[in-house]
C-alpha positions as CSV (number, residue, x, y, z in Angstrom):
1,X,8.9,37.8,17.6
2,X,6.3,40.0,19.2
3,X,6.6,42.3,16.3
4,X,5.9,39.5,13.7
5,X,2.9,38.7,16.3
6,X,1.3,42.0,16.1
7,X,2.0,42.7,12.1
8,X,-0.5,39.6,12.0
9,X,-3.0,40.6,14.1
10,X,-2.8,44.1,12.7
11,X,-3.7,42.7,9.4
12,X,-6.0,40.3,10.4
13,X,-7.7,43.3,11.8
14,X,-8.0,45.8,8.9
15,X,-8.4,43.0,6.9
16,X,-11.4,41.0,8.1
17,X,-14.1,43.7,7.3
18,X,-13.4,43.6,3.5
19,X,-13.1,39.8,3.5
20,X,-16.4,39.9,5.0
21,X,-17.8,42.2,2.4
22,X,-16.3,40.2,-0.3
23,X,-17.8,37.1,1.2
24,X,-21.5,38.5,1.4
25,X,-21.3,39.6,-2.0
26,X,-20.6,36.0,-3.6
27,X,-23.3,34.5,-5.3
28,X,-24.7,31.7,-3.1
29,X,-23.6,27.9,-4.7
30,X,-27.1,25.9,-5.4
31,X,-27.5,22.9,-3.0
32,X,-25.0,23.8,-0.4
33,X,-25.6,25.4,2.8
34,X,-23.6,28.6,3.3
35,X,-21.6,29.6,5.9
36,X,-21.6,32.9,7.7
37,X,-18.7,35.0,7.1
38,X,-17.8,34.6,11.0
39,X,-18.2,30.3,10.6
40,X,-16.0,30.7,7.8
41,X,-13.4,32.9,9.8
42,X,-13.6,30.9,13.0
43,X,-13.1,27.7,11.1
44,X,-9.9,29.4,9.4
45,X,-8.6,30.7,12.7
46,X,-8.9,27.4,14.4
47,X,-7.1,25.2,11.7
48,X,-4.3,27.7,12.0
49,X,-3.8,27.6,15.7
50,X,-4.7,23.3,15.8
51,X,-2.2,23.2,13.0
52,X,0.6,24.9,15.3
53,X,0.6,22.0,17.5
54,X,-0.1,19.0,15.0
55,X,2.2,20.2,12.1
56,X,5.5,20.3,14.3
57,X,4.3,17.1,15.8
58,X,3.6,15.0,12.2
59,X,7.2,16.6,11.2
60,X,8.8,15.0,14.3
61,X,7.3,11.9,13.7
62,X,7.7,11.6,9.8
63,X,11.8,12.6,10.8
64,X,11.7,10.1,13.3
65,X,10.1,7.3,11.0
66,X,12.9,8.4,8.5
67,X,15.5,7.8,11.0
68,X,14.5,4.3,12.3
69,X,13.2,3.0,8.4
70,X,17.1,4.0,7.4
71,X,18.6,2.2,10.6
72,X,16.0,-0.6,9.8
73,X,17.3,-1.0,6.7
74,X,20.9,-1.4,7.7
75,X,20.0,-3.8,10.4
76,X,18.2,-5.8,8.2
77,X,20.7,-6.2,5.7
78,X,19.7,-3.4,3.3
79,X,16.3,-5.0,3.1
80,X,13.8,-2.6,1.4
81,X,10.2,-3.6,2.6
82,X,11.4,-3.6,6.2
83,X,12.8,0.0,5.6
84,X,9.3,1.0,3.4
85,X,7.4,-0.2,6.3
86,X,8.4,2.3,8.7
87,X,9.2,4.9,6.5
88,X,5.5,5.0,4.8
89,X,3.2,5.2,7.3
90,X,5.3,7.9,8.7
91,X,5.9,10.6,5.9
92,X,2.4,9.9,4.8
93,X,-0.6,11.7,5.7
94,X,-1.5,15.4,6.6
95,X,1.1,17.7,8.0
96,X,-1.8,20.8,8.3
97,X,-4.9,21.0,9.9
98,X,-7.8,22.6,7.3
99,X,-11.3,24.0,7.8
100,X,-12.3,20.7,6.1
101,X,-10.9,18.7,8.9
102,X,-12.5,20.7,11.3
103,X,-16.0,20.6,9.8
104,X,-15.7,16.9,9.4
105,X,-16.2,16.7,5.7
106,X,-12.3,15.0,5.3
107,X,-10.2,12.8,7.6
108,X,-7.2,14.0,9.6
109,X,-4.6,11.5,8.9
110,X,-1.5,11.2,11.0
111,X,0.0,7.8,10.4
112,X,-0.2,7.3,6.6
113,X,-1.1,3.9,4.7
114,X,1.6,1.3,4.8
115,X,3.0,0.9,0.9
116,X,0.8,-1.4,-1.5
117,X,2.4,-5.3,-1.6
118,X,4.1,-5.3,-5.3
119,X,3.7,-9.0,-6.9
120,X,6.7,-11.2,-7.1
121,X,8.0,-10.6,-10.8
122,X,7.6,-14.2,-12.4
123,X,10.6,-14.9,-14.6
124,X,9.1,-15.1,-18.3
125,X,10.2,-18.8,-20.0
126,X,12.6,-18.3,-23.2
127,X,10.6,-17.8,-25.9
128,X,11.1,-20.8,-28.1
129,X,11.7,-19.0,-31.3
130,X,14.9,-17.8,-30.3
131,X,17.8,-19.5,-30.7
132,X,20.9,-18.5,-28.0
């Protein structure tokens, strides 16, 4: 474990000055304001480390929605929408934490939107040119 730990930082290291390098040499994108190489990093570092503590958290609570939507379904006599309705809001959403989260400029979404109502299918009348 502390290996793995220090491989990272050890390439974080020797990598960082030619990402820096690479980012200063980009050509600047017209009507947006750049970032400093360092913004950019810090915002990168501190989606990874948020995202170590929110990602195993969704993942517990999508496997947990899971769990009760199937034993809501059984208790409800196999009844879908009850099952959907747990199940949904659960597995939807984000299950990582990006720079764009951070900065604002998207929402973080832990509970997901419930599943869209479907209409009631209307049975179609016989069509009167066929004969049965």
């Amino acid at each position: 474990m502390n290996k793995g730990i220090a491989v990272v930082l050890a390439l974080f290291l020797i990598l960082s000055p030619a990402l820096l390098i690479a980012a200063e040499t980009l050509p600047e994108q017209s009507g947006q304001p750049t970032e400093s190489p360092g913004e950019e990093a810090g915002y990168g570092f501190g989606s990874v480390l948020a995202s170590m503590f929110y990602s195993p958290a969704k993942v517990t609570y999508a496997g947990l929605g899971l769990l009760t939507g199937g034993l809501g379904f059984l208790l409800s006599g196999g009844n879908y929408d009850v099952a959907n309705n747990i199940i949904y809001p659960s597995v939807r959403g984000n299950y990582i934490v990006t720079p764009r989260h951070l900065k604002g400029e998207e929402p973080l979404i832990f509970v997901g939107a419930p599943p869209e109502p479907q209409e009631p299918q209307q049975a179609k009348a016989p069509d009167p040119g066929i004969i049965r």
